[in-house]
C-alpha positions as CSV (number, residue, x, y, z in Angstrom):
1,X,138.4,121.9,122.9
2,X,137.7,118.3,125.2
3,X,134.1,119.4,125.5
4,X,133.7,120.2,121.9
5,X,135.3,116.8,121.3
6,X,133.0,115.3,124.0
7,X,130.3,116.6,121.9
8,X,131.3,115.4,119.0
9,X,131.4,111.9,120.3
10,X,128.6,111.4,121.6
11,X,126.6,112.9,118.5
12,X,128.6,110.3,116.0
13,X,127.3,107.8,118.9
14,X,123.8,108.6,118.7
15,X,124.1,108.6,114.7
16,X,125.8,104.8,114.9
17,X,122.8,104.3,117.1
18,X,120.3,105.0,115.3
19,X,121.6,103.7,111.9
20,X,121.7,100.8,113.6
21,X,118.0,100.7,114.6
22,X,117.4,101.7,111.2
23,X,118.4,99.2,109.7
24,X,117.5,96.9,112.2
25,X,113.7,97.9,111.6
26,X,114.3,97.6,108.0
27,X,115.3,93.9,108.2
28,X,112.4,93.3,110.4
29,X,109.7,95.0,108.0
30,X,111.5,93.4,104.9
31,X,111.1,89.6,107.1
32,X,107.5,90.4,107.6
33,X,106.6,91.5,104.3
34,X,108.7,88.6,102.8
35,X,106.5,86.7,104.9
36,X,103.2,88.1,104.4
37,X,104.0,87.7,100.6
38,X,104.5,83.7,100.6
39,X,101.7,82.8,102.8
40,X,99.3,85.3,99.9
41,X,101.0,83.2,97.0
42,X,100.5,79.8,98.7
43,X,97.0,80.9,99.3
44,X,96.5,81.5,96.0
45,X,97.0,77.9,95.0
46,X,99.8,78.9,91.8
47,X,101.7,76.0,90.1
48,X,105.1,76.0,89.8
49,X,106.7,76.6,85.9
50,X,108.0,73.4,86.4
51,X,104.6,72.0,86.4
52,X,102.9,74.0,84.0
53,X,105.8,73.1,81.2
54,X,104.8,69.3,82.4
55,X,101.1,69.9,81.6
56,X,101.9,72.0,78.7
57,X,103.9,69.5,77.3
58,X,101.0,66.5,78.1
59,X,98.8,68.4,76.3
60,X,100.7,69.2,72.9
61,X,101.9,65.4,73.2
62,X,97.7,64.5,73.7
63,X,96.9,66.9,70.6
64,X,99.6,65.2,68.4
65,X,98.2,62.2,68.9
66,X,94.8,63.2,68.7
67,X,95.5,64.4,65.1
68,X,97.5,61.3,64.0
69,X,95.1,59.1,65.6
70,X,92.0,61.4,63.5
71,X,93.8,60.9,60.2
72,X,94.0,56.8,60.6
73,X,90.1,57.0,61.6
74,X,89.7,59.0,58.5
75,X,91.9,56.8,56.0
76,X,89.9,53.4,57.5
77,X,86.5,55.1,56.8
78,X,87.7,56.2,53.8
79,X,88.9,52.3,52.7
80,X,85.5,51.4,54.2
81,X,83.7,54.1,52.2
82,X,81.8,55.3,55.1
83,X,81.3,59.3,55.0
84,X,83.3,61.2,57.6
85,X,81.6,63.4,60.3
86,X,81.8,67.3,59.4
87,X,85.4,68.3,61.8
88,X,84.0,70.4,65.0
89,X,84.3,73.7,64.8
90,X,87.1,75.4,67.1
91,X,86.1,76.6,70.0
92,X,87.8,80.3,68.9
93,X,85.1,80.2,66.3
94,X,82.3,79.4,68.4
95,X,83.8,82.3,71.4
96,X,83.6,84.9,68.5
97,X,79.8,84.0,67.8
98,X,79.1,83.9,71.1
99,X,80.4,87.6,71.4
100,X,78.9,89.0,68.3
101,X,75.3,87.8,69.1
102,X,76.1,89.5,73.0
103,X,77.1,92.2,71.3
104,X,74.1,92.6,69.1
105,X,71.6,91.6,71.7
106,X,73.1,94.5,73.6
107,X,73.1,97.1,71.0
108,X,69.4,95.8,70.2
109,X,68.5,96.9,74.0
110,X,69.9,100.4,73.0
């Protein structure tokens, strides 16, 4: 029975070993991966949502003004009687021309 004990013992000791290494290799990889991972993100030269919300939010306040400040230019010319330039095209217009004239240069190739 003591040797069967003895046995016993030092098997559970061995397992508490090795759990131990286990998860002592598992911090270690999970350190170096953690690692690994911030120096590729910092590499990749990412903003921060903090400062894409503060650009986003410049540029809706720069297109609101824009627009109020089109209108006034449009009500002076208008008291002046001075014809308004035709409004730009948006440039969603223009991408989908772009694409159909690829499109049917490509199929023209065909």
């Amino acid at each position: 029975m003591q040797t069967e004990s003895r046995i016993f013992d030092t098997l559970a000791r061995a397992f508490t070993n090795a759990a131990g290494a286990a998860a002592s290799f598992r911090e270690e990889v999970e350190t170096m991966v953690k690692g690994k991972l911030e120096r590729l993100v910092a590499d990749m030269d990412l903003v921060t949502r903090e400062d894409f919300n503060v650009a986003k939010a410049m540029a809706t306040k720069a297109r609101s003004e824009n627009e109020k400040l089109e209108a006034r230019v449009a009500e002076l010319e208008a008291k002046l009687g001075i014809a308004t330039a035709p409004k730009p095209k948006s440039r969603a217009t223009k991408t989908k021309k772009v694409k159909a004239a690829r499109a049917k240069k490509s199929s023209a190739k065909l």
